[in-house]
BAZABA-429852 format. One record per residue (C-alpha): residue in three letters; x, z, y. Coordinates in steps of 0.001 Angstrom, whole numbers, padded with zeros to 6 digits, always signed. Last residue first. Example, Ala and Ser with C-alpha at 12.3 -4.5 7.8 and 13.67 -1.06 7.14 Angstrom:
<sites>
SER+013670+007140-001060 ALA+012300+007800-004500 
</sites>
This chain:
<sites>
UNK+152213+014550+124111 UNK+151038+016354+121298 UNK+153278+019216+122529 UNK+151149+019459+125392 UNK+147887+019800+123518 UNK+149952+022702+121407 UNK+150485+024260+124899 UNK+147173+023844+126078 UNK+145611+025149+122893 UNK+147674+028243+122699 UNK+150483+028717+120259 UNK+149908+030886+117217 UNK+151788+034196+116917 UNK+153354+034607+113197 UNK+153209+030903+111854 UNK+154382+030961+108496 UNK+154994+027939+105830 UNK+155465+028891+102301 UNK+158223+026836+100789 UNK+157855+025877+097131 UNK+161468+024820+095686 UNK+161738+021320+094436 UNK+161526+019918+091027 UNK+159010+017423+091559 UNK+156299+018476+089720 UNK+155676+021562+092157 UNK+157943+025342+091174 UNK+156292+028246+090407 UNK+156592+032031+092097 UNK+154754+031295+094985 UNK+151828+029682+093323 UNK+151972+032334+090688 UNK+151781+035116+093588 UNK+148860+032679+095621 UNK+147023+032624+092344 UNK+147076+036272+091927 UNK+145287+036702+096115 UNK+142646+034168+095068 UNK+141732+036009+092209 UNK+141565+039252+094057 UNK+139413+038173+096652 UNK+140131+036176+100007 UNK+137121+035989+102672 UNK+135521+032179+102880 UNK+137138+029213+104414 UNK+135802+025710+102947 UNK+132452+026195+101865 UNK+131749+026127+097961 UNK+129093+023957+096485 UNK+129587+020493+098558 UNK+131435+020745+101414 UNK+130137+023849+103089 UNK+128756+023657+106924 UNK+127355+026615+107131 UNK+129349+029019+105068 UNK+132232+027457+107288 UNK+130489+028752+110627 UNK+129451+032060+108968 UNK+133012+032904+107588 UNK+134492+032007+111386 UNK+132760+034188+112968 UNK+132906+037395+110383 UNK+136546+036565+110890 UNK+136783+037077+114504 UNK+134951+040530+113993 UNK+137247+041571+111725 UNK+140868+040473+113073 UNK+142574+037578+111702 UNK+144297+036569+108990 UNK+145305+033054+107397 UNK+145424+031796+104011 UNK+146331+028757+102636 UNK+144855+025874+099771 UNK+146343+023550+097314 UNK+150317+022926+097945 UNK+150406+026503+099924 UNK+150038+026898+103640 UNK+150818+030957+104759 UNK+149244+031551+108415 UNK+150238+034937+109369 UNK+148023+034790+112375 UNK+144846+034089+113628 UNK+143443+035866+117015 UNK+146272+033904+119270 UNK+144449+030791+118639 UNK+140912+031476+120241 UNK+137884+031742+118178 UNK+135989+028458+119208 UNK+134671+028277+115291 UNK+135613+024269+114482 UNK+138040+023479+117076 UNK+139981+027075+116448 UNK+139881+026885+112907 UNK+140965+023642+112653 UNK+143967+024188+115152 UNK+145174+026876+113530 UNK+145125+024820+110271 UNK+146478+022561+111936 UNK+149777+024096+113003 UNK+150406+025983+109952 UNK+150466+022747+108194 UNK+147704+020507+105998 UNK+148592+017743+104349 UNK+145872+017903+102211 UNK+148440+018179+099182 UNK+149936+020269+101633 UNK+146372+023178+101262 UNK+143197+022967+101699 UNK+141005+025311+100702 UNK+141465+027636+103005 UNK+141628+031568+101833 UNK+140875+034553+104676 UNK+142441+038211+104866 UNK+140550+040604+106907 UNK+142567+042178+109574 UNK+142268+045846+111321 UNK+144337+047586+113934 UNK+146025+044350+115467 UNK+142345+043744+117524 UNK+142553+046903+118686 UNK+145900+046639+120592 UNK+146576+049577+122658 UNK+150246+050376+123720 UNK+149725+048921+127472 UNK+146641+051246+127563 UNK+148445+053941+129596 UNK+145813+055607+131914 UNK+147666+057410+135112 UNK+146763+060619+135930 UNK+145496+060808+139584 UNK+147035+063924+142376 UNK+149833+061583+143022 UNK+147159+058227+144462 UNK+146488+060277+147493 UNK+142579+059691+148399 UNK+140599+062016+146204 UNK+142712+065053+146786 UNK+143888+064662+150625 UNK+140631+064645+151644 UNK+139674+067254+153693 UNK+143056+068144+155230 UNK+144384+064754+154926 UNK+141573+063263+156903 UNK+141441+065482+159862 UNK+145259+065053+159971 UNK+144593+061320+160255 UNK+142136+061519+162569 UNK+144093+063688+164785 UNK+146904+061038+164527 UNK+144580+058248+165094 UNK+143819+060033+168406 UNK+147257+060378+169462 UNK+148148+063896+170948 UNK+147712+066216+174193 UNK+144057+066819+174911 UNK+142571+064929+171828 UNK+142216+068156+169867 UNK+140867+070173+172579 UNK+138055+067017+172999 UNK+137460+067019+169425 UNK+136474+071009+169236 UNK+134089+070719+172799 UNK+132341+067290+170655 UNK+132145+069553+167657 UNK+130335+072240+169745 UNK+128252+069676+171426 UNK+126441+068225+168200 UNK+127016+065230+166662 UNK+124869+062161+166790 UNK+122758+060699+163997 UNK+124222+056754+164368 UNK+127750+059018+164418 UNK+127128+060643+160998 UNK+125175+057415+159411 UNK+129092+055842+160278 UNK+131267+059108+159140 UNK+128760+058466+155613 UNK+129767+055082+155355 UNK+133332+055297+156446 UNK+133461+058442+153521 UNK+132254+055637+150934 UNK+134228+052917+151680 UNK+136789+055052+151115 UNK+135809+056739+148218 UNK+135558+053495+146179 UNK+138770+051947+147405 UNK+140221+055187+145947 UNK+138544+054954+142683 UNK+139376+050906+142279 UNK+143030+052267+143530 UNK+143223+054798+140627 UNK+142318+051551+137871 UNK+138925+051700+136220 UNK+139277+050995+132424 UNK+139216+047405+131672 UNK+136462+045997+129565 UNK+135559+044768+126111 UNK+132148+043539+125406 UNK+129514+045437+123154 UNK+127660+041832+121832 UNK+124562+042955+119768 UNK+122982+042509+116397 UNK+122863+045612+116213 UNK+124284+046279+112596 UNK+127182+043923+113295 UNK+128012+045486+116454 UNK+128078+049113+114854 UNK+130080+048001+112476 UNK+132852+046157+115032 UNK+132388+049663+116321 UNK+133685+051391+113309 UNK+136322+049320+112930 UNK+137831+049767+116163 UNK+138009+053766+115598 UNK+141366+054472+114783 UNK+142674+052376+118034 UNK+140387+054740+119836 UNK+137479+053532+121341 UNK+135470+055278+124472 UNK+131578+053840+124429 UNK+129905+052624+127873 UNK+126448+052293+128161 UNK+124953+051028+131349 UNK+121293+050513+132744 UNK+118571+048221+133621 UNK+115370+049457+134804 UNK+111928+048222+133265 UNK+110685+051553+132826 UNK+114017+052121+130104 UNK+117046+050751+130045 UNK+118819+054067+129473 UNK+117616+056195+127184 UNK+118457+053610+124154 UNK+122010+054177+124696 UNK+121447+057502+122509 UNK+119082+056177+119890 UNK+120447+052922+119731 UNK+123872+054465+118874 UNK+122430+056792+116571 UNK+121032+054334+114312 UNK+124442+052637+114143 UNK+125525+055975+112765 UNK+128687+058400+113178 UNK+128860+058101+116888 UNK+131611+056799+119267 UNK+132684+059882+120912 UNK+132491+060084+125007 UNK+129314+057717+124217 UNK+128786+057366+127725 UNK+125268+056686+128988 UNK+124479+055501+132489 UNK+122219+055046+135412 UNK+119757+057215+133300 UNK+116205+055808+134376 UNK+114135+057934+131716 UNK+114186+061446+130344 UNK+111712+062724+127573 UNK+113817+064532+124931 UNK+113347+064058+121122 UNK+117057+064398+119955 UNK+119581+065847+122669 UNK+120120+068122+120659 UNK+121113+066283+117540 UNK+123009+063635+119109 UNK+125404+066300+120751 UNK+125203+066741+124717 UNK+127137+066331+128135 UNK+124163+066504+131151 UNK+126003+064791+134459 UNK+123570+064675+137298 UNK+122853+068746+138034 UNK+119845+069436+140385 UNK+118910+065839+139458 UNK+115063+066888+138937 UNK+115401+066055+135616 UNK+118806+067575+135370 UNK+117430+071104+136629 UNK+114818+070595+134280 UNK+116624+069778+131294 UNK+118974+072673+131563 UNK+116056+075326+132231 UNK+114163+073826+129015 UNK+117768+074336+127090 UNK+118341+077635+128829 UNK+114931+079390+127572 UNK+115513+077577+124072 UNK+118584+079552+123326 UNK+121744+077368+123573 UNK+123881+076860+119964 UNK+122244+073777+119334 UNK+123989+071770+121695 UNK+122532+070787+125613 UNK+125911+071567+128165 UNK+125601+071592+131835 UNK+127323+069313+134216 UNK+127673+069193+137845 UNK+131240+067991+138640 UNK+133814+070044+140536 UNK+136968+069305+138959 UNK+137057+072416+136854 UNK+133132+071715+135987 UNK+134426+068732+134534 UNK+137013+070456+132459 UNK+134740+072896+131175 UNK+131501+070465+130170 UNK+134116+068790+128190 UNK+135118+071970+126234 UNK+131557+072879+125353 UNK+130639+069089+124415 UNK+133684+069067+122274 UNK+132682+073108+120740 UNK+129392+071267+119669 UNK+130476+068810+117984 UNK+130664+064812+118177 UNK+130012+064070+121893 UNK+127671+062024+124229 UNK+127283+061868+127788 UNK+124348+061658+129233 UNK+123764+060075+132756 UNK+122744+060159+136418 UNK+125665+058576+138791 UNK+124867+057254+142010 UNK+127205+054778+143360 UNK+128958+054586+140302 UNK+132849+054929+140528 UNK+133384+058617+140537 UNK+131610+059024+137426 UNK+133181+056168+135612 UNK+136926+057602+136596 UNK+135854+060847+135597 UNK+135298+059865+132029 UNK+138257+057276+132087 UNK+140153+061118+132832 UNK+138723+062754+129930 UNK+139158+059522+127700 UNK+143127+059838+128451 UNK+143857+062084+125714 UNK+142061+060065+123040 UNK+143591+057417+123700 UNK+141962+054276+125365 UNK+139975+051013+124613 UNK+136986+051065+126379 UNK+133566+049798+125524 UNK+130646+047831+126910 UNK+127222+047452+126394 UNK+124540+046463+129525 UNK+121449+047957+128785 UNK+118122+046253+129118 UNK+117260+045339+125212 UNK+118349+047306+122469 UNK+117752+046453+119192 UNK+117794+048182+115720 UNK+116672+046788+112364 UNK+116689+049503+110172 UNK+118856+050483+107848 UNK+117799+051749+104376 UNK+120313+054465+102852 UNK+121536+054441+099341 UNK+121974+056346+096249 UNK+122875+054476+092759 UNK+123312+056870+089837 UNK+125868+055929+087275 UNK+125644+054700+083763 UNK+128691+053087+082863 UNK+131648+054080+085095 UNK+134379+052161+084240 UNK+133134+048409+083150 UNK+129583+048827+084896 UNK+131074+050127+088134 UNK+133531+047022+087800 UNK+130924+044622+087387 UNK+129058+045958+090382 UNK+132154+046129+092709 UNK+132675+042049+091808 UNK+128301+041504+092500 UNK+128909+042535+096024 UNK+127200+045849+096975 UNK+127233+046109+100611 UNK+128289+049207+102825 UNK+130136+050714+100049 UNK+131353+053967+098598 UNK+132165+054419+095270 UNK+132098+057632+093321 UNK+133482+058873+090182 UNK+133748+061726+088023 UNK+136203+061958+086007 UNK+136520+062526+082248 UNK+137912+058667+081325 UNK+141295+059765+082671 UNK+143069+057348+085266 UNK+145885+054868+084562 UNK+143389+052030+083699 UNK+141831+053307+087673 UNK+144588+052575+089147 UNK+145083+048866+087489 UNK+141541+047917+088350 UNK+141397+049206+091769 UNK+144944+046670+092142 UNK+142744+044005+090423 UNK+140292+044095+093545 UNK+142384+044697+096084 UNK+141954+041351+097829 UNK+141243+042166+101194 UNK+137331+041387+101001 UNK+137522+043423+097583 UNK+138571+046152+099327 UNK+136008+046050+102254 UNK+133579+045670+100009 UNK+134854+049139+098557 UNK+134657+051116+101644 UNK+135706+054382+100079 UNK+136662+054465+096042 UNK+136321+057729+095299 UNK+137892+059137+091516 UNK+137053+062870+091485 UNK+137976+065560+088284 UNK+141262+063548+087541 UNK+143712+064243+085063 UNK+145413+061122+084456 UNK+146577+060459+087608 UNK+150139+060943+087697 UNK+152333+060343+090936 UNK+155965+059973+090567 UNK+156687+057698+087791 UNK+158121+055060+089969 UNK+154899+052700+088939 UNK+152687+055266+089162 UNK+154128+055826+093093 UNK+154355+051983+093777 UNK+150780+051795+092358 UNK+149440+054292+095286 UNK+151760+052886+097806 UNK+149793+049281+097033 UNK+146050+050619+096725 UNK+145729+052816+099805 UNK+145690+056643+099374 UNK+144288+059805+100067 UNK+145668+062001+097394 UNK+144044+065719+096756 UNK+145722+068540+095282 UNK+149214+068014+096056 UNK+152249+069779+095065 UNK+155455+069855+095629 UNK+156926+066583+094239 UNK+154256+064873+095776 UNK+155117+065708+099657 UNK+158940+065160+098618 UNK+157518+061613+097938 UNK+155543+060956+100680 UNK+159027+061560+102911 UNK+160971+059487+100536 UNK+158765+056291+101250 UNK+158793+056787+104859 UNK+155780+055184+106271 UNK+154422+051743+106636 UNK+152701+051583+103435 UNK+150006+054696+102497 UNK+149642+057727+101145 UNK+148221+060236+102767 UNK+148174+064359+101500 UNK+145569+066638+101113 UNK+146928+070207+100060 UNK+144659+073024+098918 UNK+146616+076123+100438 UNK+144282+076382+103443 UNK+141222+076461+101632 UNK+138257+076465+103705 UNK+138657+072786+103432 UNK+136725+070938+106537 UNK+140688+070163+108557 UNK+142195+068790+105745 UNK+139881+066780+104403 UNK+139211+064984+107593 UNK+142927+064550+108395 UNK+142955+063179+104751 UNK+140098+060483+105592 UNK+141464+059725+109443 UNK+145105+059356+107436 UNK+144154+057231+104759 UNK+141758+055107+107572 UNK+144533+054515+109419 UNK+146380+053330+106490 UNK+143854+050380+105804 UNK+141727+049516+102987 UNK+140696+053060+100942 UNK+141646+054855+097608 UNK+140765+058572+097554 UNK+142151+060324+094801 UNK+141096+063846+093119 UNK+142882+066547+090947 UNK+146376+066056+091619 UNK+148133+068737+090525 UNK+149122+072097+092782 UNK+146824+074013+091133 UNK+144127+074642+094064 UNK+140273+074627+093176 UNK+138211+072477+093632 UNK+134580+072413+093738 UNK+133158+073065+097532 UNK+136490+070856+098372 UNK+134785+068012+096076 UNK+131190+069122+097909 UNK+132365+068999+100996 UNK+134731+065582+100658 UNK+132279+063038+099240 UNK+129473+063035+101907 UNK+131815+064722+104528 UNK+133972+060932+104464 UNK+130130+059374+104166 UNK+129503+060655+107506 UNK+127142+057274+108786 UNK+130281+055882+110263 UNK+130527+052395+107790 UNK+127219+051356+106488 UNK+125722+053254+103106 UNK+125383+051900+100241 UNK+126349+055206+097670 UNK+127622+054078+093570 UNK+127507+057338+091789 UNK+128904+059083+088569 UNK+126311+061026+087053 UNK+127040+064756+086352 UNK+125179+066306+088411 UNK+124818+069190+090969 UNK+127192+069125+093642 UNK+128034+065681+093617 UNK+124222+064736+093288 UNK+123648+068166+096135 UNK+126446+066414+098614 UNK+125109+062621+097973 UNK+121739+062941+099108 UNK+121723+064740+102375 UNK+125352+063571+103191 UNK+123942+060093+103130 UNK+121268+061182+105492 UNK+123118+062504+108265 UNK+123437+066713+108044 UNK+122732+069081+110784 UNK+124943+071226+113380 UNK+128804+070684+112546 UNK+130485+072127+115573 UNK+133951+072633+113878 UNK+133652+076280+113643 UNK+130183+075896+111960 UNK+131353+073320+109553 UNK+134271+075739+108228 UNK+131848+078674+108235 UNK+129688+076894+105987 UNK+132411+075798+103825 UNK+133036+079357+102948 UNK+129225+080547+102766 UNK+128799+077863+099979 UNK+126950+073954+099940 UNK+123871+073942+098072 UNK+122372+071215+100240 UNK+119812+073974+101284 UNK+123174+075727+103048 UNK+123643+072026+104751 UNK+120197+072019+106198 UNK+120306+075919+107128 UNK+123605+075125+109123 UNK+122020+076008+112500 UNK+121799+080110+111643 UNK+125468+079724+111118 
</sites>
């Protein structure tokens, strides 16, 4: 507790304090600095700017759990874009409320319908939702919200970038006018504005200045894996580079202590640097890893703040961190005295979006790679051991190890002996059955976040499935199998692709506009209505509209080919 001051000052209570502290919390980021005491103290409703994994989820939800109390009615609702973030968001909820009997429950499409609804009918405090299940449930008469005390509307320009504009607007007409609310946003386009203005009326604005951040001499790259398999990546890395001296990175304080366990039960030198250590072991942990006593040192951003080590071979952001500003700060440490070096950053399928922030904030490419396979390992120590048996022999060995191989050689094959030798000191790093295998076959990033785009052109054009694909790809270079769902109207289409593909292809288009608008941009609410009365009209001619799909789009050899 004694580390918790910050949040205490916050005017956060003992209960929630004790929450934080089991869960390794050690100091606020500074949205939760300014939004916990407004919530906490004001009345104002608030609009917060603040970029996506800066801890705005513990923003809003420590001081709404700090003020709620359970009665088995819905009392607050979180609207956000994408069902993984409903269930990181309620997860979250769930697991900082001191509270056990205040129920958080997700809402979201692509579950059981039924199953959500026997949640509702007994009792839920707090809904984390996104737009569409949200309305279904008003709609069906099953969820009421019309006795709010929190309306939070999380990553709002991401919202209106999807097109859920007018669904925000229908919620919130079914909503009591004595709530508080709070938007969330990482930009403040001038549609959330109006719509602050129209519901909340005055509000309080808080927001966080970024920085520009750069990093220059370290190579970024990331790995897609599950969380249970980032342990073993981890190792993999280690035993991989030739001479491994790095930090690796986690959230709290009881993750670095766990890690720092299950490397130490496979024989790695690591030592731990959280807030918890007294300041005797911290300066004895930094200078056994300064003088590479120990080479692995596993730590939390805010201890490992303000120390003076250079030429890391690597950093490993074992957890992606909550800020951009802490992902310079940590991979910053390597790269340094002219020296290049490595950071590597473990994604989970949940977490894709948060790096494609990160990227965007940076201003850098973090490329995709391949986690070690066991036989790269294996390869590894291999050539390794016939380097060191080599320097072993250019030494010379001493007689009694000469008298010991000659009694072994008396009566049986030499490669045998060498064998046996082998087995019996190595068995564990060179049989492939003592490695856990990595399954990444059921990871697909890109699929775990889309943004929505509208064309304008559409069959009056004569434009098809086919070339719009292929007009996007010849214009942008983003390759065809990124754009999907391609839906070709009589006077425009819409196609999506993943986020960082369609950031790409926005800024290409915004730069060569025809005339005042440019020809692809992100699809808002208006755009998403006019498709619906679009669909549900007939043209001039009496015939039924047909929206043409395209649900994996054809390479550019193959649609060259069909050319032909």
């Amino acid at each position: 507790m004694k580390n918790l001051e910050e949040f205490k000052e916050l005017g956060l209570g003992e209960k929630i304090l004790k929450t934080l502290s089991k869960k390794g919390y050690e100091a606020p980021t500074p949205i939760q600095k300014i939004t916990i005491p407004a919530l906490l103290n004001g009345e104002k409703n608030i609009i917060g700017q603040a970029q996506t994994g800066t801890g705005k989820t513990a923003a809003y939800a420590l001081p709404i759990l700090e003020r709620m109390e359970t009665n088995g009615n819905v009392q607050a609702i979180v609207l956000v874009p994408t069902r993984e973030l409903a269930l990181q968001v309620a997860e979250e909820m769930n697991s900082l409320s001191p509270n056990k009997k205040l129920k958080v429950a997700p809402v979201y499409g692509g579950q059981s319908v039924e199953f959500q609804m026997r949640q509702l009918k007994h009792g839920v405090d707090i809904i984390v939702g996104t737009p569409g299940r949200v309305i279904d449930f008003i709609n069906r008469k099953i969820l009421k919200i019309n006795n709010l005390k929190f309306f939070i509307l999380d990553e709002a320009d991401e919202m209106l970038n999807m097109g859920f504009i007018d669904d925000i607007e229908l919620i919130l007409s079914n909503t009591n006018e004595d709530k508080r609310m709070l938007f969330f946003s990482a930009t403040m386009p001038n549609e959330i504005l109006k719509i602050a203005e129209k519901y909340m009326g005055t509000y309080e604005k808080l927001a966080i200045k970024t920085k520009e951040l750069t990093v220059d001499l370290t190579e970024q790259i990331y790995f897609e894996v599950h969380e249970r398999d980032k342990f073993e990546a981890l190792c993999r890395i280690i035993d991989l580079a030739e001479d491994f001296y790095g930090i690796v990175f986690c959230r709290t304080k009881n993750d670095v202590n766990e890690l720092v366990g299950k490397l130490n039960d496979r024989s790695y030198g690591a030592e731990v640097l959280h807030g918890d250590i007294t300041q005797s072991n911290r300066e004895t942990t930094l200078r056994r890893f300064k003088s590479k006593k120990i080479n692995v040192l596993v730590a939390t951003d805010v201890a490992a703040r303000g120390i003076d080590i250079i030429n890391l071979s690597h950093v490993i952001n074992y957890s992606i961190p909550q800020e951009a500003e802490s992902y310079v700060h940590r991979i910053g440490r390597t790269g340094r005295a002219g020296k290049e070096g490595i950071a590597i950053t473990f994604i989970t399928p949940q977490e894709y979006r948060r790096l494609l922030q990160i990227q965007r904030v940076v201003k850098t490419e973090i490329r995709r790679e391949n986690v070690p396979g066991v036989r790269d390992v294996i390869e590894v120590k291999k050539a390794r051991l016939l380097d060191e048996i080599n320097q072993i022999l250019e030494i010379g060995i001493s007689e009694s190890y000469e008298k010991i191989a000659s009694e072994l050689l008396k009566d049986k094959d030499a490669v045998a002996i060498v064998g046996a030798l082998l087995k019996h000191s190595y068995e564990n790093v060179l049989d492939e059955k003592n490695y856990t295998e990595i399954n990444t076959n059921s990871i697909h990033l890109e699929d775990s976040g889309k943004v929505r785009l509208f064309v304008a052109l559409g069959r009056k054009q004569e434009m098809t499935p086919k070339k719009l694909v292929e007009l996007v790809t010849e214009k942008t270079g983003v390759e065809s199998r990124h754009i999907k769902n391609a839906e070709v109207y009589e006077n425009f289409s819409f196609i999506s692709v993943p986020f960082l593909e369609a950031e790409a292809i926005v800024d290409v288009f915004k730069k060569n506009r025809r005339g005042g608008k440019p020809l692809i941009e992100k699809a808002k609410g208006r755009m998403k209505e006019k498709a619906k009365d679009n669909y549900n009209s007939k043209p001039k001619d009496g015939s039924n509209l047909k929206i043409a799909k395209i649900k994996e789009p054809r390479s550019k050899s193959e649609m060259a080919g069909s050319k032909k």
